[in-house]
C-alpha positions as CSV (number, residue, x, y, z in Angstrom):
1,X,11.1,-20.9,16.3
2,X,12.4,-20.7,12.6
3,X,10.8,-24.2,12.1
4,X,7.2,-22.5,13.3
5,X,8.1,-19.3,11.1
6,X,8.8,-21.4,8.2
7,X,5.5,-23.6,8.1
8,X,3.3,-20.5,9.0
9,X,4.7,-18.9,5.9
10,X,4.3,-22.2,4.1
11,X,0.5,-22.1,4.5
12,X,0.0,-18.6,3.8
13,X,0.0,-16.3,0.5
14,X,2.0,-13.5,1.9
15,X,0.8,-9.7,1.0
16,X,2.3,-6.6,0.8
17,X,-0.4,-4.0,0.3
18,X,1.9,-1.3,-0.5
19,X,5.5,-0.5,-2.5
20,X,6.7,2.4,-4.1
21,X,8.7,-0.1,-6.2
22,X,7.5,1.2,-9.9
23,X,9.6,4.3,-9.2
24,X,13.1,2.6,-8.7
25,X,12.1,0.1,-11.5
26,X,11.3,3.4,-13.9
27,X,14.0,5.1,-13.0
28,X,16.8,2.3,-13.3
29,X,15.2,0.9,-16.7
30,X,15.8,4.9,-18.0
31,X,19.4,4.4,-17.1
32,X,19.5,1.1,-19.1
33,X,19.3,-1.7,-17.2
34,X,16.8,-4.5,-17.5
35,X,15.6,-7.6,-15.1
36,X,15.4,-4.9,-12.2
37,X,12.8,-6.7,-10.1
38,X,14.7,-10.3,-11.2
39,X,18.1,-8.7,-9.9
40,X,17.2,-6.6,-7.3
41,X,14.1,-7.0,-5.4
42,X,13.4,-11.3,-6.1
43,X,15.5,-12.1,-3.9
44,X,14.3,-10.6,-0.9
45,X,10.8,-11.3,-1.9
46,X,11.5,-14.9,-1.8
47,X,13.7,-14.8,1.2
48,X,10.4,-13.2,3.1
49,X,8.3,-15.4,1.3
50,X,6.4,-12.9,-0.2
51,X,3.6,-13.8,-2.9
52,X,1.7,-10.6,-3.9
53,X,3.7,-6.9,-3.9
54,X,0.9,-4.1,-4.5
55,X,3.0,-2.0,-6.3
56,X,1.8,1.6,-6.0
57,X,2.3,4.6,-9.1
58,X,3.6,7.9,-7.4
59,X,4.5,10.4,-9.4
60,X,7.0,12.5,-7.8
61,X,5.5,16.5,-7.5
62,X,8.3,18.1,-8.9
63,X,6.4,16.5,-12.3
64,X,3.3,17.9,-11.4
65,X,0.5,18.9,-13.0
66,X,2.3,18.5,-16.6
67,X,4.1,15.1,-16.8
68,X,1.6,13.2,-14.2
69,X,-0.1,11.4,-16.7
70,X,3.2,10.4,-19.1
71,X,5.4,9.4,-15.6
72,X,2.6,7.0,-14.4
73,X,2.2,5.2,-17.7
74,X,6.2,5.2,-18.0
75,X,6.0,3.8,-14.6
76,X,3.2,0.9,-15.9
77,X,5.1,0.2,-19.1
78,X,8.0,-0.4,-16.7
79,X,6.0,-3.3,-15.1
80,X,5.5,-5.2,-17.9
81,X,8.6,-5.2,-19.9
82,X,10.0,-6.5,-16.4
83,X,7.5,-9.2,-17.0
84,X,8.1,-10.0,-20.4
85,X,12.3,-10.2,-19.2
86,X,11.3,-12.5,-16.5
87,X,8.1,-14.0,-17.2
88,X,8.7,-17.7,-15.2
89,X,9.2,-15.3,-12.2
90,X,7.1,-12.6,-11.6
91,X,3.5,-12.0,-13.1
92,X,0.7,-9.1,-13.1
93,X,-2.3,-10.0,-11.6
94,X,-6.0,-8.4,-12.2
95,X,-8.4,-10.6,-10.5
96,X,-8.3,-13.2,-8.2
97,X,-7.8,-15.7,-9.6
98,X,-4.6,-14.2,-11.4
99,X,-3.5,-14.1,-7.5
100,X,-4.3,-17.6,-7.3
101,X,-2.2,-18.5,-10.1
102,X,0.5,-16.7,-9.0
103,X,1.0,-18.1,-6.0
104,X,0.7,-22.0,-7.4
105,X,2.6,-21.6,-10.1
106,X,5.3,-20.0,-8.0
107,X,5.9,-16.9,-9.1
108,X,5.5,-13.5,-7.1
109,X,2.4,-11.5,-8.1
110,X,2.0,-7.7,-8.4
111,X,-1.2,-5.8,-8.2
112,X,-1.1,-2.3,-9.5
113,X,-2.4,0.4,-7.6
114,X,-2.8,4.9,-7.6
115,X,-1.0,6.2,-4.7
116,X,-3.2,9.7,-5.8
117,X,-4.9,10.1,-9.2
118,X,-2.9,13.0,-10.1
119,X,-2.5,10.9,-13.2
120,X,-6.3,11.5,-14.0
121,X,-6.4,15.3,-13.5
122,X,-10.1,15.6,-13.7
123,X,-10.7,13.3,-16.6
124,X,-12.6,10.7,-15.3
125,X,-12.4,8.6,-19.0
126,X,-8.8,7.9,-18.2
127,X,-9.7,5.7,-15.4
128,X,-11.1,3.1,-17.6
129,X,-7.6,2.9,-19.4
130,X,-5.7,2.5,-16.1
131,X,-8.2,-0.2,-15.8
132,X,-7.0,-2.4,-18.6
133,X,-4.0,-1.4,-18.1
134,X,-4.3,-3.5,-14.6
135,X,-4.8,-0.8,-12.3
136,X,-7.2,-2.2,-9.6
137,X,-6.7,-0.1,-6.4
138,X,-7.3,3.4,-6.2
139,X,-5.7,5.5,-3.5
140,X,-7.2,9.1,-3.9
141,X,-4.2,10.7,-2.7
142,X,-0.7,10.9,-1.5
143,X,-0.5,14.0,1.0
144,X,-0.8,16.9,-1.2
145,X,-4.2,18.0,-2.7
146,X,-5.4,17.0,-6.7
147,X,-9.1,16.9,-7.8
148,X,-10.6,13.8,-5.7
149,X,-9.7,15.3,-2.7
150,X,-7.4,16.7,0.3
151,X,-4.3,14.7,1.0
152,X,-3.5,14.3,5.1
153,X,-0.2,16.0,5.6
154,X,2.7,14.5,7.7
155,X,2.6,17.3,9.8
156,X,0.7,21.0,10.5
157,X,1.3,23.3,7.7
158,X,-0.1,26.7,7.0
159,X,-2.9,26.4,4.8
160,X,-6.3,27.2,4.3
161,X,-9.8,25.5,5.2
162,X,-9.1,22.0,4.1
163,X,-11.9,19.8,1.5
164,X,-13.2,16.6,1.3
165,X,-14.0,15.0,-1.8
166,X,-14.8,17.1,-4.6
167,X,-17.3,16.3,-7.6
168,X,-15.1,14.7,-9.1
169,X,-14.0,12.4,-6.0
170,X,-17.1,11.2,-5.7
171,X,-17.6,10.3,-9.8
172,X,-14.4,8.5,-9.4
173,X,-15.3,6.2,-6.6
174,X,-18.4,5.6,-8.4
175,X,-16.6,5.0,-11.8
176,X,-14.0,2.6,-10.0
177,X,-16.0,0.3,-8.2
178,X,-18.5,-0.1,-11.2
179,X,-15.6,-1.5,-12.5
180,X,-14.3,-3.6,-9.9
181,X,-11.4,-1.5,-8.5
182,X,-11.8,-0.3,-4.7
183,X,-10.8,2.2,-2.7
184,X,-7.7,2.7,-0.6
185,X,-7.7,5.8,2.3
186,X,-4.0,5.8,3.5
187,X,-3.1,9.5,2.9
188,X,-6.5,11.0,2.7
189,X,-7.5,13.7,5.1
190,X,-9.9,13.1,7.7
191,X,-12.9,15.4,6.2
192,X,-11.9,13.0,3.1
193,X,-12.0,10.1,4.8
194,X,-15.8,10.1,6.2
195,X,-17.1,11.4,2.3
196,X,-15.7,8.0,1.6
197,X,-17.2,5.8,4.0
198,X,-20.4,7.9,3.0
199,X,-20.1,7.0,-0.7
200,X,-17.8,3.8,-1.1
201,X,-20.4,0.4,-1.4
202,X,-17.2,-2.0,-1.6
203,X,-15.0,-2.7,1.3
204,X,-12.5,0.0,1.9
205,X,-8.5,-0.6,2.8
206,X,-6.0,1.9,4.3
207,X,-3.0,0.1,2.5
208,X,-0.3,1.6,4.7
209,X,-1.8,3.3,7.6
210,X,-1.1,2.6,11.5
211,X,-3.0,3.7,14.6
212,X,-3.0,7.4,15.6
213,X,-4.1,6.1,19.7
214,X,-0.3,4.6,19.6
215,X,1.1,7.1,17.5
216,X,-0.3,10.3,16.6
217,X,-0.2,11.2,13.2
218,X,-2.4,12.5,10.6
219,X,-1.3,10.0,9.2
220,X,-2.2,7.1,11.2
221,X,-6.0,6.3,11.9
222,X,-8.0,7.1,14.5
223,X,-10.3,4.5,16.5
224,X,-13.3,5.7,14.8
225,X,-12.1,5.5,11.3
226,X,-10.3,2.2,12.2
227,X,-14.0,0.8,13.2
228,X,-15.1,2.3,10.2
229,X,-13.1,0.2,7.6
230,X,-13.8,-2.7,9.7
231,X,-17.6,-2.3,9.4
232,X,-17.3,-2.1,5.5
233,X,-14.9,-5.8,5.8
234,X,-12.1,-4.0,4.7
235,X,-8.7,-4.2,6.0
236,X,-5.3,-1.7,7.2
237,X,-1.6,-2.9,6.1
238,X,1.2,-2.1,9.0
239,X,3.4,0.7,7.8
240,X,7.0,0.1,8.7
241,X,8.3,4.3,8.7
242,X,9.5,5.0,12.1
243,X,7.6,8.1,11.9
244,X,4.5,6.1,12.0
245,X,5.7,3.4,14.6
246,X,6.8,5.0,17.5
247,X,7.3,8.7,18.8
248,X,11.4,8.6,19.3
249,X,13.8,7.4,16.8
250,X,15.3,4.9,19.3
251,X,12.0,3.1,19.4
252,X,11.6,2.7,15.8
253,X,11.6,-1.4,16.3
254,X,9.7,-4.4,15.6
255,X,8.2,-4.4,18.9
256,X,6.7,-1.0,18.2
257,X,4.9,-2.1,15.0
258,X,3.8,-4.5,16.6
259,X,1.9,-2.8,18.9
260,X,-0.6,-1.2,16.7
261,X,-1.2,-4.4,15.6
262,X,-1.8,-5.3,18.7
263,X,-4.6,-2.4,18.8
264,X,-6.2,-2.7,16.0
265,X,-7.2,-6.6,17.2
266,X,-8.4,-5.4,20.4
267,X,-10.5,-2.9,18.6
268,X,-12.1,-4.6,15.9
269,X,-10.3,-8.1,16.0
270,X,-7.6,-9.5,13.9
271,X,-9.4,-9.8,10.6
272,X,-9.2,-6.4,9.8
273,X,-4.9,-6.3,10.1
274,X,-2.5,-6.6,7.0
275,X,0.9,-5.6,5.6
276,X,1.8,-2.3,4.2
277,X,5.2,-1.9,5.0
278,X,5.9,0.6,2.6
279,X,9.7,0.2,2.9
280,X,10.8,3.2,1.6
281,X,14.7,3.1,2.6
282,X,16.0,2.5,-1.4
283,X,13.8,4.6,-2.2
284,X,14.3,7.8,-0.5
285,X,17.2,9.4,-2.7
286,X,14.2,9.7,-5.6
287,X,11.8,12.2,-3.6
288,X,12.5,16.3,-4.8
289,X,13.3,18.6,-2.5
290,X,9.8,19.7,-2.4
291,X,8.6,16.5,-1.4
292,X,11.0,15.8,1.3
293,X,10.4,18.8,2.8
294,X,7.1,17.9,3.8
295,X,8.6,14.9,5.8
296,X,9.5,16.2,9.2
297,X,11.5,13.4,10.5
298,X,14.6,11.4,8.7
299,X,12.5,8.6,8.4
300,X,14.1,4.6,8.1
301,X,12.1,1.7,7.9
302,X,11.5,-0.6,11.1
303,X,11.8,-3.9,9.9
304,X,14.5,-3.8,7.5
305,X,13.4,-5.0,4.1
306,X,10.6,-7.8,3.0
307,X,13.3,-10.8,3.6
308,X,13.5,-9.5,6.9
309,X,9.4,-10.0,7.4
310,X,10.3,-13.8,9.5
311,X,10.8,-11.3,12.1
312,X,7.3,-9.9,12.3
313,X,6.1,-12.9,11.9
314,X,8.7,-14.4,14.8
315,X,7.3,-11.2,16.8
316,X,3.7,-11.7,16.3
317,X,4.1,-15.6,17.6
318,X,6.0,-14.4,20.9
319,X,2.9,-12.3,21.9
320,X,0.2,-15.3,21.6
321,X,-1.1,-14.8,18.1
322,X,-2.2,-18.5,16.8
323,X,-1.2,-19.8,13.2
324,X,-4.8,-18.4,11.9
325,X,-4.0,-15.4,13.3
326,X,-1.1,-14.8,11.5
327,X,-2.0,-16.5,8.5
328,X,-4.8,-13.7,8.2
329,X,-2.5,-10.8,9.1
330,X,-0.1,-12.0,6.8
331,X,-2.6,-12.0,3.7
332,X,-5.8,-13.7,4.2
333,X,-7.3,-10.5,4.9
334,X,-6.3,-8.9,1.9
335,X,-7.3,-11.6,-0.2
336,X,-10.6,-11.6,1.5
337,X,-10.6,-8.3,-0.2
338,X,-9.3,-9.4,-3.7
339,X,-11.6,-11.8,-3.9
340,X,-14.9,-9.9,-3.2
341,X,-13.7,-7.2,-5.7
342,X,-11.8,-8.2,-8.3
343,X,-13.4,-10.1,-11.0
């Protein structure tokens, strides 16, 4: 089995559509270190055999609305000093063929993303700076509202009649894929979600989003909006939380994730499944109060880090999936994506 594991990995360029990695790197850096990717993350990367990390800039609320902008661009700047300290191993890419290169000349590749464009506020000419910046994925929202849109919340809370996207929502996903960025959904809220199928051209990805028919969570997606990405090509990445997974603690396992992959290929077929683990286990102690309030479940990840992803991979050749099949899941979806959009 770890021969099979091995060579499937071999012959694939492995994606993770989705890791909150910026803010560990950010915060570490401020307290003086330097190589934090080389020292601390590499080596699981490459012990998963992990090509291309998405890495995602979430800005914390208790830094809200003042500091949004200066913590996301502390949070890029973080990214590429890393890059310049360890420039034979790690790389940022912008298009595809950046991913491409990545991947041959053997280092691991990250893709910078919004996970909500609190950054932005409602200045739509700071989007073309993210842009140069590398920025190529836009995630409208984390679960809280800003001025796209209304965040889907992790669970009922008291508040009033919820929004789609706002004027200024529907500029920015006009403004982004002019410019060859494209739209991810994880987090949005449902009312959200269909303005965005309305409006979008390019395909659409829910980077870290599972199925609500296995699990039922705002959170997760329902059939109908699963259908919907499919029928615009575009592709969800597994999220690892438990909360996500499975209802009870106890079945917060492999073989739980592994079911809503399971459903979203009897749905719409296997093209249209990813990774998005979102491994959020290191990560935890940098959330405010605030923010972890909003979370109710203590929440672990799954599968236990990306040099633990032979597992899912083990897992997903126990229940009949072919090679192809997991070659796709494992990336080949999302760089089906990449390689439509990003120029």
């Amino acid at each position: 089995m770890k021969n099979h594991v091995n060579a499937i990995h071999k012959n694939s360029i492995i994606v993770d559509a989705h890791f909150d990695i910026l803010m560990d790197v950010t915060m570490q850096r401020e307290r003086g270190r330097s190589k934090v990717i080389e020292v601390d993350h590499l080596p699981s990367f490459l012990e998963g055999g992990v090509d291309i990390i998405v890495a995602s800039i979430f800005v914390d609320g208790s830094f809200l609305p003042e500091m949004g902008l200066r913590k996301a661009l502390n949070q890029v700047s973080a990214l590429y000093q890393e890059v310049s300290e360890s420039p034979d191993k790690i790389m940022i890419c912008k298009s595809y063929a950046d991913v491409l290169e990545a991947k041959s000349r053997g280092k691991v590749g990250f893709i910078l993303s919004f996970e909500g464009v609190e950054p932005l506020y409602n200045d739509l000419s700071l989007l073309r700076v993210f842009y140069e910046l590398g920025v190529r994925i836009v995630g409208l929202t984390w679960s809280r509202r800003n001025y796209a849109a209304d965040g889907s919340h992790f669970a009922k809370v008291h508040e009033g009649k919820k929004g789609g996207l706002s004027e200024f929502g529907v500029k920015l996903i006009e403004a982004a894929e002019d410019m060859g960025m494209f739209i991810d959904v994880s987090h949005i809220n449902d009312e959200g979600f269909w303005d965005v199928m309305e409006i979008a051209q390019r395909p659409i990805i829910a980077s870290h989003s599972n199925c609500r028919s296995v699990v039922d969570s705002m959170r997760n997606l329902s059939d109908e909006q699963i259908k919907a990405i499919a029928s615009k090509n575009g592709v969800i990445g597994m999220n690892a939380s438990n909360m996500f997974t499975s209802y009870k603690d106890e079945d917060g396992d492999v073989k739980h994730l592994l079911d809503h992959v399971d459903h979203i290929k009897n749905l719409v077929g296997v093209k249209h499944v990813g990774l998005g683990f979102d491994f959020c286990d290191d990560f935890m102690k940098y959330l405010s109060p605030e923010n972890l309030a909003m979370i109710p479940r203590k929440t672990f990840d799954v599968l236990k880090g990306h040099k633990n992803i032979p597992q899912f991979t083990e897992g997903l050749i126990k229940r009949g999936y072919s090679d192809m099949e997991i070659e796709l899941i494992l990336g080949k979806n999302f760089l089906r994506v990449y390689e439509e959009v990003l120029k």
